[in-house]
Each structure stands twice: as structure tokens, then as C-alpha cells.
N, C-alpha and C positions, 0 to 999 in steps of 0.2 A: 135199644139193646145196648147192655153195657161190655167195656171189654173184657175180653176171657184174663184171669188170671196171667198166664204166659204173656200177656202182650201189655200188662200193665207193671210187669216184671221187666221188661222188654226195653217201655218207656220210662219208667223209675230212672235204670242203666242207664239211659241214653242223656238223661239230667247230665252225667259225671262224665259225659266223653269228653274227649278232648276237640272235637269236632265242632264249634260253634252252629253251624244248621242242626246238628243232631239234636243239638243241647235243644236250641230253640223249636224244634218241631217236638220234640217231647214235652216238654211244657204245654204249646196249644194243643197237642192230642189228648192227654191227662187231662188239659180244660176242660175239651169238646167231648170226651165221655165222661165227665163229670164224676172226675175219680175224686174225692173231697179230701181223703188220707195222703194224697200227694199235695195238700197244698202248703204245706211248710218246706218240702224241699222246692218247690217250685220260685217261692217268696227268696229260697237263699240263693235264685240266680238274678234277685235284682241287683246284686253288685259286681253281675258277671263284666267283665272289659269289655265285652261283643256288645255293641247298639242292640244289636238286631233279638239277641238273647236277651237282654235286660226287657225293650218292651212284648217278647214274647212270656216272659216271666212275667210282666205288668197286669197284662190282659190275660192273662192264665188266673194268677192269682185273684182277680176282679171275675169270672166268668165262676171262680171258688168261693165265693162268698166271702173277699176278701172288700177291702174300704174301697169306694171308687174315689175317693180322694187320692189316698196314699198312689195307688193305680193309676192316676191321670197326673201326679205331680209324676211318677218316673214317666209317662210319655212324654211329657210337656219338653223335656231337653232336646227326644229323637227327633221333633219335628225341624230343627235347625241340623240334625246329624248329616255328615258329607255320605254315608250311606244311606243309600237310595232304597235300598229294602228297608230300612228299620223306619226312614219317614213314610215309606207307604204302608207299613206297620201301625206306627201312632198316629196316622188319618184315621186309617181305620178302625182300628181299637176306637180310638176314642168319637167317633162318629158312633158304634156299636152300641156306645156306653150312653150315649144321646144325652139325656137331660143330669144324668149324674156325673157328667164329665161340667159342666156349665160351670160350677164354683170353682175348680181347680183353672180350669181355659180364663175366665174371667178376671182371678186374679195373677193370671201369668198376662195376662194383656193389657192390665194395668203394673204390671212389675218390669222386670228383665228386659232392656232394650230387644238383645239377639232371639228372646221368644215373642215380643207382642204382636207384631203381624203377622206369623204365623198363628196364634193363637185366633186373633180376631177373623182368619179366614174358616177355621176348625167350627167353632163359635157361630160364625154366620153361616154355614153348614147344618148345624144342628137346629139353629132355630129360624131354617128356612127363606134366609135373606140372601139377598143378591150381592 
């Protein structure tokens, strides 16, 4: 069941609040009813300041049929972020995103000192390793 008009009217709005959780719960709700016409505004909060907003915009934009490349290179920074939501954010995202997340994880685990062992636990996650 998709959302009623008012409530995708609702979550558009809530993109542009000034509210950082807002911003971000808009985004994954828009994802999660799989509203497709929200996904260019969704994409213009990966430059948002908020962690937490950027990788809800991430994983928004990826559940939109957006690249899971582009999508798992913006989570790949939150998983080192000093906010605790936004790394429990890009575990999850990018565990969701399972095998399509592997090329972005792989070459952040070979690149950036600050992301490689986070990536390599993300990585060993997905494909099942201890």
C-alpha cells in the first residue's frame, strides 16, 4: 500500500525542515513507500552537514534506484562518524544493500587508513565471515 498523497506532501516538507531527524526520517519514509519522484530531492540531502541525514539520504536514494556504488561511497565516511546513530545507520544500510555494497567496502578497505577496518568488519558481515 503506497502513501496517500497528504503524507508524501508531508514527507517532501519534512526534506527542508530545519530539524535534522525530520530531514532524515523523510528521506527513509519516501524510500520505504517507494515514492520514486522524491528521489532527486532525497539525493540533494547527501550534502546535508548532519551524518545522520547524509547516510539516510544514502540509503534512500539506493532503496530508489539510485547507484549502490555512489550510495555505499556516502556511507563508507559515517561508519568512522563520532555519531552513534549515523554509524548504526551505515551498518545497516550497507548490510541491506549486501552484495552491492562489496565493491565500494572493498575498495575503502583497501584505501583510507580512518575507514579500513571499519570497512573490513562491514565486508566480513556480508559475506558471512567471522
Amino acid at each position: 500500500m503506497g502513501l496517500s498523497a497528504a503524507a508524501r506532501k508531508a514527507l517532501l516538507g519534512a526534506l527542508a525542515s530545519d530539524d535534522p531527524q525530520e530531514r532524515a526520517q523523510g528521506a527513509f519514509e519516501l524510500a520505504e513507500g517507494q515514492v520514486r519522484s522524491a528521489r532527486s530531492a532525497i539525493e540533494a540531502l547527501l550534502g546535508d552537514p548532519v551524518p545522520l541525514v547524509r547516510g539516510a539520504a544514502a540509503l534512500g536514494s539506493w532503496r530508489l534506484g539510485g547507484g549502490a556504488d555512489a550510495a555505499a561511497e556516502a556511507l563508507i565516511p559515517l561508519l568512522r562518524s563520532r555519531d552513534e546513530e549515523a554509524r548504526q545507520l551505515a551498518v545497516h544500510a550497507l548490510g541491506r544493500m549486501g552484495n552491492a555494497a562489496v565493491p565500494a567496502l572493498q575498495k575503502a578497505a583497501r584505501g583510507r587508513a580512518r575507514h579500513q577496518a571499519a570497512a573490513r568488519r562491514v565486508l566480513a558481515e556480508i559475506q558471512g565471515e567471522d
